[in-house]
MIVOTOR-888561 format. One record per residue (C-alpha): x, y, z; residue number from 1. Coordinates in steps of 0.5 Angstrom, whole numbers, plus 500, padded with zeros to 3 digits. Layout:
! MIVOTOR-888561
{xx=X | yy=Y | zz=Z | pos=NUM}
...
! end
This chain:
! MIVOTOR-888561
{xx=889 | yy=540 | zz=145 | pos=1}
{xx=891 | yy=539 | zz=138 | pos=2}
{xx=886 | yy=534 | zz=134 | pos=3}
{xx=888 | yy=528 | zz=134 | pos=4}
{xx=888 | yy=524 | zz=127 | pos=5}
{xx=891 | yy=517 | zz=129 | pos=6}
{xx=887 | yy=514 | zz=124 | pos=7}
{xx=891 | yy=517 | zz=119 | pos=8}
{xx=898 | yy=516 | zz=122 | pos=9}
{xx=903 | yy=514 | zz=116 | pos=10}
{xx=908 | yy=516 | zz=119 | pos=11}
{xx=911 | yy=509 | zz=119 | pos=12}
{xx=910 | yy=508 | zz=112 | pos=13}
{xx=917 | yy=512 | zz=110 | pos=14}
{xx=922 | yy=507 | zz=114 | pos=15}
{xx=927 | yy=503 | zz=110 | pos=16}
{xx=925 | yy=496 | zz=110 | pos=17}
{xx=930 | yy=494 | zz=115 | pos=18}
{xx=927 | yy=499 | zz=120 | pos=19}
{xx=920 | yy=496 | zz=119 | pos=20}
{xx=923 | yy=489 | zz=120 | pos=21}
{xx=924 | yy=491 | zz=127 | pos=22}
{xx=918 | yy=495 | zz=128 | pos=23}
{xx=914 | yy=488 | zz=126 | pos=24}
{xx=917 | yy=484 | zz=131 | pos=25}
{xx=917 | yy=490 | zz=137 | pos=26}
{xx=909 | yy=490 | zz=135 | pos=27}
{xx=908 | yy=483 | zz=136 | pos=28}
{xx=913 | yy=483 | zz=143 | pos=29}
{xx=908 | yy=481 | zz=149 | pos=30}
{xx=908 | yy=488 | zz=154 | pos=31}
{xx=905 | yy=488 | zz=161 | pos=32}
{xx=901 | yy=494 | zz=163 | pos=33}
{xx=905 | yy=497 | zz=169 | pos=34}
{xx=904 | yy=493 | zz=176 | pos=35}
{xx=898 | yy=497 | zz=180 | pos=36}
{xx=902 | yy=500 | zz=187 | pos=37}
{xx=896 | yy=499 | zz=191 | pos=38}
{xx=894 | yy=493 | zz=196 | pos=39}
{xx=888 | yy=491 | zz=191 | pos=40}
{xx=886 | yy=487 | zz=185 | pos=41}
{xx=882 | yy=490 | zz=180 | pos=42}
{xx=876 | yy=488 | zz=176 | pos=43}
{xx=874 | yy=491 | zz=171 | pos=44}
{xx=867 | yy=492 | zz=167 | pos=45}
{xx=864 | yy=496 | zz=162 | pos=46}
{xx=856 | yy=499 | zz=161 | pos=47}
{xx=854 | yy=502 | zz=155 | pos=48}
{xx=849 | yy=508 | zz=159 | pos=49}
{xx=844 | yy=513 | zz=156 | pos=50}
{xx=841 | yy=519 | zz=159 | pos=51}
{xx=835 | yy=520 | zz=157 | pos=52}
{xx=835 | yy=528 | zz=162 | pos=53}
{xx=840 | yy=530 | zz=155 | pos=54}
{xx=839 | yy=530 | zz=147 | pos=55}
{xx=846 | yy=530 | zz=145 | pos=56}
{xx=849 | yy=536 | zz=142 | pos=57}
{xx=855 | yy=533 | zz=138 | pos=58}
{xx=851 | yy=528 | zz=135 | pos=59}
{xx=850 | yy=528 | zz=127 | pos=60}
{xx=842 | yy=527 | zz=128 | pos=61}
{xx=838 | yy=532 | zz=132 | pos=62}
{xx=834 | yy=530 | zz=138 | pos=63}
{xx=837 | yy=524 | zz=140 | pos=64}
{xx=839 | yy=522 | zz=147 | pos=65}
{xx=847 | yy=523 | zz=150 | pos=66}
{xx=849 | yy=515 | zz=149 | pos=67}
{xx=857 | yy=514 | zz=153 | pos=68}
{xx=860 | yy=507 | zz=153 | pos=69}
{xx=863 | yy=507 | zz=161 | pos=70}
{xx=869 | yy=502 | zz=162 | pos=71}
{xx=869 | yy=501 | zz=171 | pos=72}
{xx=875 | yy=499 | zz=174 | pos=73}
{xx=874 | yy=496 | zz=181 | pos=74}
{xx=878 | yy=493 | zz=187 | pos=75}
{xx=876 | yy=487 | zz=186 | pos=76}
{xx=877 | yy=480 | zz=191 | pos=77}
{xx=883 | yy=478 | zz=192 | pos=78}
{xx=881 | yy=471 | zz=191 | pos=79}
{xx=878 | yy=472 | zz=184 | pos=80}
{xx=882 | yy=468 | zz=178 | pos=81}
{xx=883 | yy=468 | zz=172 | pos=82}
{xx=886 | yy=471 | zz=166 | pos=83}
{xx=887 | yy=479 | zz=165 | pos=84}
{xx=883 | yy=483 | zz=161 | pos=85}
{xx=883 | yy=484 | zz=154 | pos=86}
{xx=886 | yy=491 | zz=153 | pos=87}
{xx=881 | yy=493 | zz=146 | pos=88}
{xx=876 | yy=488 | zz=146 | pos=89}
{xx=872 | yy=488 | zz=140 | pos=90}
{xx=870 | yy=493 | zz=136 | pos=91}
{xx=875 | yy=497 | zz=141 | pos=92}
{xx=881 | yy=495 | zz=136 | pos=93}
{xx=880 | yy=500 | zz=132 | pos=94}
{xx=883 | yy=505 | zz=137 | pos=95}
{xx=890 | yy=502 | zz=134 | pos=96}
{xx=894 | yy=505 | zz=129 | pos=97}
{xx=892 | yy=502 | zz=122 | pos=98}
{xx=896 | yy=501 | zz=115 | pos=99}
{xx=903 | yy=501 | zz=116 | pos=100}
{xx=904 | yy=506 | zz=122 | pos=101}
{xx=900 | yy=500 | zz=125 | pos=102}
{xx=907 | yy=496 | zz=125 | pos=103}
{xx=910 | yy=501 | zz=129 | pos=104}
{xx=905 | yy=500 | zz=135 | pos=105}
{xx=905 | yy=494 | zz=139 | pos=106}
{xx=899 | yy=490 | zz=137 | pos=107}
{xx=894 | yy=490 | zz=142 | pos=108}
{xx=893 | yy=482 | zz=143 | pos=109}
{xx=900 | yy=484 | zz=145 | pos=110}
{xx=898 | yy=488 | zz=151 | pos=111}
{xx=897 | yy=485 | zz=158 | pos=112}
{xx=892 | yy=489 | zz=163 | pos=113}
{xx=893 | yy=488 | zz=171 | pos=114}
{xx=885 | yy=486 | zz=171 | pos=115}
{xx=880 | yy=482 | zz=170 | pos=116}
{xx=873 | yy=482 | zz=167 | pos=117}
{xx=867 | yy=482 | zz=171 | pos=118}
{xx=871 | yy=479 | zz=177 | pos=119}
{xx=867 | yy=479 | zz=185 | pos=120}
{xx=868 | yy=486 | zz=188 | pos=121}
{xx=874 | yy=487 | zz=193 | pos=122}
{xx=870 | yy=488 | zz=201 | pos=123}
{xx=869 | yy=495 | zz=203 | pos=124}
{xx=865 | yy=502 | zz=201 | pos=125}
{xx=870 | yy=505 | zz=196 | pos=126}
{xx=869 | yy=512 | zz=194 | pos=127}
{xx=868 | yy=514 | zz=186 | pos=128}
{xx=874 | yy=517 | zz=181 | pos=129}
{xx=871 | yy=519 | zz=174 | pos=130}
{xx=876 | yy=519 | zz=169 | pos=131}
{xx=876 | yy=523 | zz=163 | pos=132}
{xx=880 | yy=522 | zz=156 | pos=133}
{xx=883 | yy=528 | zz=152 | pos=134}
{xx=881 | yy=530 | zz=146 | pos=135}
{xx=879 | yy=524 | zz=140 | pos=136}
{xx=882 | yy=519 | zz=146 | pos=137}
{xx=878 | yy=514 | zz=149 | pos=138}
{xx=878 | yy=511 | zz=156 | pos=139}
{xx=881 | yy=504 | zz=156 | pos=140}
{xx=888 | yy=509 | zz=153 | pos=141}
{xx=888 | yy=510 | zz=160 | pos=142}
{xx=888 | yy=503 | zz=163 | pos=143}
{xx=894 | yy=503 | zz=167 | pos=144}
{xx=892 | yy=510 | zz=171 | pos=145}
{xx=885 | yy=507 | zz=172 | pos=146}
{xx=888 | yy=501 | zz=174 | pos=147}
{xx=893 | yy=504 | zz=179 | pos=148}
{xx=887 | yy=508 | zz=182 | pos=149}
{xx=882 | yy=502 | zz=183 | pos=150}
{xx=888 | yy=497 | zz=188 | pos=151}
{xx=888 | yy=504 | zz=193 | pos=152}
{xx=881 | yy=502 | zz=193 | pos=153}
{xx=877 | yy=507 | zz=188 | pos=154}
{xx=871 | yy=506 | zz=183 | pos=155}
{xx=873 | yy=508 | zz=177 | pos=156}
{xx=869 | yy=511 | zz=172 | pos=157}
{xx=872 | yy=512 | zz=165 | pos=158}
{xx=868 | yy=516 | zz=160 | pos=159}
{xx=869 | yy=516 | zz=153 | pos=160}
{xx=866 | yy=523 | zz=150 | pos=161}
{xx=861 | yy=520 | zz=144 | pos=162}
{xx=863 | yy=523 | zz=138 | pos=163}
{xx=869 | yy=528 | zz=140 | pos=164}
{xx=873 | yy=521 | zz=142 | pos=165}
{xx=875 | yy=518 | zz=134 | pos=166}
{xx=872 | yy=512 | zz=137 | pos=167}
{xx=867 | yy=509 | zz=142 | pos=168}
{xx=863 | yy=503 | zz=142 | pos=169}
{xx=855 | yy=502 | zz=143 | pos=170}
{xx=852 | yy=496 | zz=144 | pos=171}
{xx=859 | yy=493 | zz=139 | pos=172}
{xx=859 | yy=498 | zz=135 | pos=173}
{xx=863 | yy=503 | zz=132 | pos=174}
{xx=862 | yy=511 | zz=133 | pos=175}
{xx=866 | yy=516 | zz=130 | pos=176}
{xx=868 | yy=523 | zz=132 | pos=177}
{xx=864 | yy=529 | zz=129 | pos=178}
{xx=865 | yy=536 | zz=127 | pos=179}
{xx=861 | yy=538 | zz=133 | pos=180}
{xx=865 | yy=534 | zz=137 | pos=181}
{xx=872 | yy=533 | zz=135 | pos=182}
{xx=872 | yy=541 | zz=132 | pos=183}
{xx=877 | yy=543 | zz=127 | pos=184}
{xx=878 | yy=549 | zz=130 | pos=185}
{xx=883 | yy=546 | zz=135 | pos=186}
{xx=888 | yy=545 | zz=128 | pos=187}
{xx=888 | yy=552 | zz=128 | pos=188}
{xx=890 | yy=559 | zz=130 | pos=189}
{xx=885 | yy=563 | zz=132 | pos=190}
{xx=884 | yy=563 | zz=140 | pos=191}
{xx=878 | yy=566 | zz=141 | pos=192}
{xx=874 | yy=561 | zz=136 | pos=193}
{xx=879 | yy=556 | zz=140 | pos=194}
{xx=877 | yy=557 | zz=147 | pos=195}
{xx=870 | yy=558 | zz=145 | pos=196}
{xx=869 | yy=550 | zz=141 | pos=197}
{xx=873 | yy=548 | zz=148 | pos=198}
{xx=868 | yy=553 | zz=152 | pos=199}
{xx=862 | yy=548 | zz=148 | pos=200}
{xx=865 | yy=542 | zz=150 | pos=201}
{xx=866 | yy=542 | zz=157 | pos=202}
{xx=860 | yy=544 | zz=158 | pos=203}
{xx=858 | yy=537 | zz=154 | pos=204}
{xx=863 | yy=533 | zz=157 | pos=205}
{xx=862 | yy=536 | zz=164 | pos=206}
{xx=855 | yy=533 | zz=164 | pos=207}
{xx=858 | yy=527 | zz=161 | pos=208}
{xx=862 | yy=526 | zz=168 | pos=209}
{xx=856 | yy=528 | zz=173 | pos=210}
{xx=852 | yy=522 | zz=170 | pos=211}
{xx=857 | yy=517 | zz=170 | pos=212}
{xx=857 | yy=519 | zz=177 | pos=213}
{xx=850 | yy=517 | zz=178 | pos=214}
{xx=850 | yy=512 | zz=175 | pos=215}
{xx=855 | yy=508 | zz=179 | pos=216}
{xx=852 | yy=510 | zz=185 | pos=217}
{xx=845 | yy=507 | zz=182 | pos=218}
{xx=850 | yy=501 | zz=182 | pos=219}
{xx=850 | yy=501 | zz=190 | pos=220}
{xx=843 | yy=497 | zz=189 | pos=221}
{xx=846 | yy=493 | zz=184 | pos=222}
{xx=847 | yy=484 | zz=185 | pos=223}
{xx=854 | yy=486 | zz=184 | pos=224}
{xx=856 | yy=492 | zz=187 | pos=225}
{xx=851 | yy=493 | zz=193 | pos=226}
{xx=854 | yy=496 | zz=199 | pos=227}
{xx=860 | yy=497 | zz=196 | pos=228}
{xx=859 | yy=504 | zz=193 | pos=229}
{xx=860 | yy=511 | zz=198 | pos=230}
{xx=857 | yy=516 | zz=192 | pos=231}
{xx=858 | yy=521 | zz=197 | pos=232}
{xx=865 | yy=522 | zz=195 | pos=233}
{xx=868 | yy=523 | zz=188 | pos=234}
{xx=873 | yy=526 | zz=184 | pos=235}
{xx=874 | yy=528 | zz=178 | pos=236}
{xx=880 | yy=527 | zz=174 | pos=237}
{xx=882 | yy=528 | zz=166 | pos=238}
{xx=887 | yy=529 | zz=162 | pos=239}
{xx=886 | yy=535 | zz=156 | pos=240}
{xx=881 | yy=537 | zz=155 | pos=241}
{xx=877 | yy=532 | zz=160 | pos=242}
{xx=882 | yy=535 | zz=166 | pos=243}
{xx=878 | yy=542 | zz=164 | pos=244}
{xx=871 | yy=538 | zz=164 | pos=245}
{xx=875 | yy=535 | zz=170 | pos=246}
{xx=875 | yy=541 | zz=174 | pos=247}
{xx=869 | yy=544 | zz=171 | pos=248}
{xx=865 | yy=538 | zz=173 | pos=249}
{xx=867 | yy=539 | zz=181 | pos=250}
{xx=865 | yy=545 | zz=180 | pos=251}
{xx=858 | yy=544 | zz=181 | pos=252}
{xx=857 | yy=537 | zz=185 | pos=253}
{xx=856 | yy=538 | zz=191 | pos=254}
{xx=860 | yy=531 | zz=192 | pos=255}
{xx=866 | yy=533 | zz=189 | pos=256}
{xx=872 | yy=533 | zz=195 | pos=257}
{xx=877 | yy=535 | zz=189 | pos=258}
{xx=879 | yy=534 | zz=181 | pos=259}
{xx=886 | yy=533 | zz=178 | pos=260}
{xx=887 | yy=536 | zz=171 | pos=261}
{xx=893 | yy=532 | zz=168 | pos=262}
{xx=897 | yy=537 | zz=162 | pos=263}
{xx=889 | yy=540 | zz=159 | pos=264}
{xx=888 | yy=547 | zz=158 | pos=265}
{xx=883 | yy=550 | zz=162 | pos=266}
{xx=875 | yy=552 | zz=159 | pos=267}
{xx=868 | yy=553 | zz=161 | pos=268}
{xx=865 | yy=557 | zz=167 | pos=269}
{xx=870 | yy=555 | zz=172 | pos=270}
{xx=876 | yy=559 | zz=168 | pos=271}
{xx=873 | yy=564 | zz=170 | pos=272}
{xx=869 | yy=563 | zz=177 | pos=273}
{xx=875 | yy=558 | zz=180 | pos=274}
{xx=874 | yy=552 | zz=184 | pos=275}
{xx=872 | yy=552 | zz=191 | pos=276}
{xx=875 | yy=544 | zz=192 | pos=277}
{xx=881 | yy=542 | zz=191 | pos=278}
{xx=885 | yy=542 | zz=185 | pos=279}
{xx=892 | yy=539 | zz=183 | pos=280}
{xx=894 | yy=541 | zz=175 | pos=281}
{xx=900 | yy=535 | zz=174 | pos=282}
{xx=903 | yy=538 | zz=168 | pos=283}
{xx=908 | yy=536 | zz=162 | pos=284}
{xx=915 | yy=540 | zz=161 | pos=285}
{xx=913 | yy=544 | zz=156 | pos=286}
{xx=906 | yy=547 | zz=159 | pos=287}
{xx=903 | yy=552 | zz=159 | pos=288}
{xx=899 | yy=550 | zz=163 | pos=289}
{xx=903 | yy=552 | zz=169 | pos=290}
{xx=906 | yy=558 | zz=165 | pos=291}
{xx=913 | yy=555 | zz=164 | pos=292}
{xx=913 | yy=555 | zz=157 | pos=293}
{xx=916 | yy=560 | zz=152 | pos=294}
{xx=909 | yy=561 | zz=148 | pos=295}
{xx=909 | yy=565 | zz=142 | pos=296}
{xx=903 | yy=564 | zz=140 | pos=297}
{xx=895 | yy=566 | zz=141 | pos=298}
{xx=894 | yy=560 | zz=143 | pos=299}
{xx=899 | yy=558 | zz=147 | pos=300}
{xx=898 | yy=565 | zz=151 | pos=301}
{xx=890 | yy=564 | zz=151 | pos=302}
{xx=892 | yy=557 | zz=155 | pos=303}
{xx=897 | yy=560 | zz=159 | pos=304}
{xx=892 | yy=567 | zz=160 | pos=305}
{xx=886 | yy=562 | zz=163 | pos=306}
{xx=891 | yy=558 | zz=167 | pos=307}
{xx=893 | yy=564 | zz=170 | pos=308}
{xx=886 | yy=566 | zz=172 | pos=309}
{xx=884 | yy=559 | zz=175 | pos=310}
{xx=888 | yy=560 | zz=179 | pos=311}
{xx=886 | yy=567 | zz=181 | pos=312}
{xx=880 | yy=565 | zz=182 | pos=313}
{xx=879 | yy=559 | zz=186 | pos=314}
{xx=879 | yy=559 | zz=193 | pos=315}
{xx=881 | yy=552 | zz=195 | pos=316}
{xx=888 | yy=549 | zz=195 | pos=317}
{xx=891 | yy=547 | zz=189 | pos=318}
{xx=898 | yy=543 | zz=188 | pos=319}
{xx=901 | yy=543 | zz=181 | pos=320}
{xx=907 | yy=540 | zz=179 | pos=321}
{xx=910 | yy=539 | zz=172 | pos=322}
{xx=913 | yy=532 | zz=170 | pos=323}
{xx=921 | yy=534 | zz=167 | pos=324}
{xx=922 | yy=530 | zz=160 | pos=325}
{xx=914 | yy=529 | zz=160 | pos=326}
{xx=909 | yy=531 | zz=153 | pos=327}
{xx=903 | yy=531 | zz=153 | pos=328}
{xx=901 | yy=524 | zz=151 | pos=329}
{xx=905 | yy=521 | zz=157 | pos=330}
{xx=899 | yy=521 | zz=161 | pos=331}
{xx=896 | yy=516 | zz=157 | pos=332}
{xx=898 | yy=508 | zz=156 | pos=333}
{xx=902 | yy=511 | zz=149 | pos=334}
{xx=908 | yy=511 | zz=154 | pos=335}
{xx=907 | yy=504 | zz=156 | pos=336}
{xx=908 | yy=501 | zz=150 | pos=337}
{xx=913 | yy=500 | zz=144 | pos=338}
{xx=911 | yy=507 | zz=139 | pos=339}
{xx=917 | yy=507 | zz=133 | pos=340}
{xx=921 | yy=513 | zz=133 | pos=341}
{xx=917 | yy=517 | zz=128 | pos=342}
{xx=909 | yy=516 | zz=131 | pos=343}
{xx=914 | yy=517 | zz=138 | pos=344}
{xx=916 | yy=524 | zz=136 | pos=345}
{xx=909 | yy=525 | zz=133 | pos=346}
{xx=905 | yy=524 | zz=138 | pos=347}
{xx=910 | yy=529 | zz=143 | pos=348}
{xx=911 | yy=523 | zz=147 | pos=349}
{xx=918 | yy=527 | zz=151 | pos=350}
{xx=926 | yy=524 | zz=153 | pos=351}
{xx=923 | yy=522 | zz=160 | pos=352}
{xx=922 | yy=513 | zz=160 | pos=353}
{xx=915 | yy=512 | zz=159 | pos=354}
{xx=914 | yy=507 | zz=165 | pos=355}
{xx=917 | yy=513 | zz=170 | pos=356}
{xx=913 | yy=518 | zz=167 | pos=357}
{xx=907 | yy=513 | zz=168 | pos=358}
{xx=909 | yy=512 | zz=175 | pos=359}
{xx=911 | yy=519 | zz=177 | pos=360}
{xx=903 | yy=521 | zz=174 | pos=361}
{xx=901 | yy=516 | zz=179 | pos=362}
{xx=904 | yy=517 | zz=185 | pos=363}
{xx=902 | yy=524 | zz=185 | pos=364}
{xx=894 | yy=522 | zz=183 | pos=365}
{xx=894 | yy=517 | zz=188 | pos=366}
{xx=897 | yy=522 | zz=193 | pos=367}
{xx=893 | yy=527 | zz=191 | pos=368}
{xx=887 | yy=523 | zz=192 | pos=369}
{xx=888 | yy=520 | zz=198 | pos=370}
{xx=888 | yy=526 | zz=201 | pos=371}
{xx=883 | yy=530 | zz=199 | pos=372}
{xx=878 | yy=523 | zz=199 | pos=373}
{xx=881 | yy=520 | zz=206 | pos=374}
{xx=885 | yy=526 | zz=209 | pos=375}
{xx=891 | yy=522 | zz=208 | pos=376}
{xx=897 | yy=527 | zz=210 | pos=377}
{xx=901 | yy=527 | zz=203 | pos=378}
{xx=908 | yy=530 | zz=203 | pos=379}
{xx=909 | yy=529 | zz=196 | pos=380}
{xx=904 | yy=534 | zz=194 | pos=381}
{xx=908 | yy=539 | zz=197 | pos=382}
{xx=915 | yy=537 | zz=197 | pos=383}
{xx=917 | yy=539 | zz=189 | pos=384}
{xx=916 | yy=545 | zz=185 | pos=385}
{xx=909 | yy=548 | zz=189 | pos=386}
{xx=906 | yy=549 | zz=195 | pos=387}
{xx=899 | yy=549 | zz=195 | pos=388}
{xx=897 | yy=556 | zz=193 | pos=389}
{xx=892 | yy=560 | zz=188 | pos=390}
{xx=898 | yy=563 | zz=185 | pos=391}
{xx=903 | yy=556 | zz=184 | pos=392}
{xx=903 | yy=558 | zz=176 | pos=393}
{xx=911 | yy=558 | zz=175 | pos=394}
! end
């Protein structure tokens, strides 16, 4: 839940010439994105939607309507060519690490995705997944979940929080975070301020996530996604702070089969009155999330408290599950590509490999999805560390 910095990130700059050589031709290696497990191909598209219902209350000029960049991840036609999609297109490239620090991270130009721009979509109705990020990350940080989820046959929505995400784009340009979005508080100590600042946002970013909903089923009258898109089905899923946007959107959509919250902390209104649809908590090792880890601290209790509570509170079947070796940025394409030693320990990226770690998380997301979507009988959401039970929090 830490703020994250990355524009500042010097980590790299430390490192002895021999080791920055090495980092310069790792930064430059070519690396794919791993292999989405599904029988689909995927699409991907990206719009830039307003909702005009809402001003937005994390913008620095009052008044003004909540903007959101929204990339769409698809089951695309097995017939359709051509070359993958750009990882950071444009303006996106500032997502990466800059000055020295950037050598330590593999180029952007560098990555290759499993999809494809703007390619016809796959035959079929396909349910509705939206994704949200954590705290200061955008959504095409999550392209190999969201490409995995699209080859099993779902649309899948990643919204980026205008001004809580350190960098979005609208209309080709650059928006940063502000304070209202990106809140300091998280830097600190103080829980009660803590849970109240996360209390803020994920009531913005739960909306966020309800109208991104919309908007993809408004598609279904669109020339290219007619009569592919079944509205009637949505999951919501996030990591961070988005898991707990993730869930607390569920909460009041009456579409929602279930939400997935990946390592987040939980805030908002369903801390407290629970969920009624299904719900998976997938976290990393050290979490206290599931109450595994050895908190000494106000916050950690607070994270470990409210988990808890959730749990008590809900009535529908819930899985959690921890990943073993897992930190909190292994949920994210962090763990797919090369990070230097120093960015990899700043980051709490954990000892597990990280394309094992991203497999893991997508096994689990898929199984849990096609159970909670289509009724698909799953027996890894109960082979491992949890049975579906309100109180499965270690």
């Amino acid at each position: 839940m830490l703020r994250i910095a990355l524009a500042s990130v010097s980590a790299v700059a430390a490192l002895g010439g021999g080791y920055i050589a090495l980092a310069a031709v790792r930064h430059a290696q070519p690396v794919t994105l791993p292999t989405p497990t599904g029988a689909y191909g995927v699409g991907r598209t990206t719009f830039d939607w307003t909702d005009h219902a809402r001003a937005d209350p994390l913008a620095t000029t009052p008044g003004l309507a909540r903007e959101l960049s929204v990339w769409l991840w698809y089951p695309a036609d097995p017939r359709a060519g051509g070359p993958p999609a750009p990882y950071a297109p444009g303006a996106w490239e500032q997502l990466h690490f800059t000055g020295p620090a950037g050598l330590g991270q593999t180029s952007f130009d560098a990555i290759r995705t499993q999809s494809r721009d703007d390619v016809p979509v796959a035959a079929g109705r396909f349910p509705v997944v939206v994704l949200e990020p954590g705290l200061g990350m955008a959504a095409p940080q999550y392209t190999s979940l969201a490409e995995n989820l699209a080859s099993h046959g779902y649309l899948v929505a990643g919204v980026t929080p205008t001004y809580s995400a350190n960098l979005t784009v609208l209309g080709g340009r650059p928006v940063h975070a502000t304070d209202a979005g990106n809140p300091p508080v998280f830097d600190a100590a103080d829980a009660g301020e803590a849970t109240r600042a996360g209390d803020r946002l994920v009531t913005v970013w739960a909306a966020d996530a309800q109208f991104a909903a919309a908007e993809v089923a408004g598609l279904d009258g669109s020339a290219r996604f007619a009569r592919h898109v079944d509205a009637t089905r949505v999951v919501y899923l996030g990591h961070s702070l988005g898991g707990a946007a993730a869930l607390e959107a569920c909460r009041t959509d009456p579409r929602c089969r279930g939400a997935a919250d990946l390592d987040g902390a939980q805030f908002g209104s369903v801390a407290h009155v629970g969920s009624s649809e299904p719900m998976m908590i997938l976290a990393s090792q050290d979490s206290c999330v599931t109450g595994s880890c050895q908190a000494d601290d106000p916050v950690g209790l607070a994270e470990r408290d409210a988990a808890r509570a959730l749990l008590a509170a809900s009535t529908g079947p819930v899985w959690c599950h921890r990943i073993d070796g897992s930190g909190h940025f292994n949920f994210s394409d962090h763990a797919a590509y090369y990070l230097a030693t120093p960015l990899h320990r700043l980051l709490g990226l954990g000892a597990v490999d990280g394309r094992r770690g991203l497999a893991i998380t997508n096994a689990y997301l898929t199984a849990f999805v096609d159970h909670v979507v289509r009724g698909t009988a799953e027996p890894l959401l109960s082979a491992s560390s949890a049975a579906p039970d309100r109180r499965c929090s270690h």
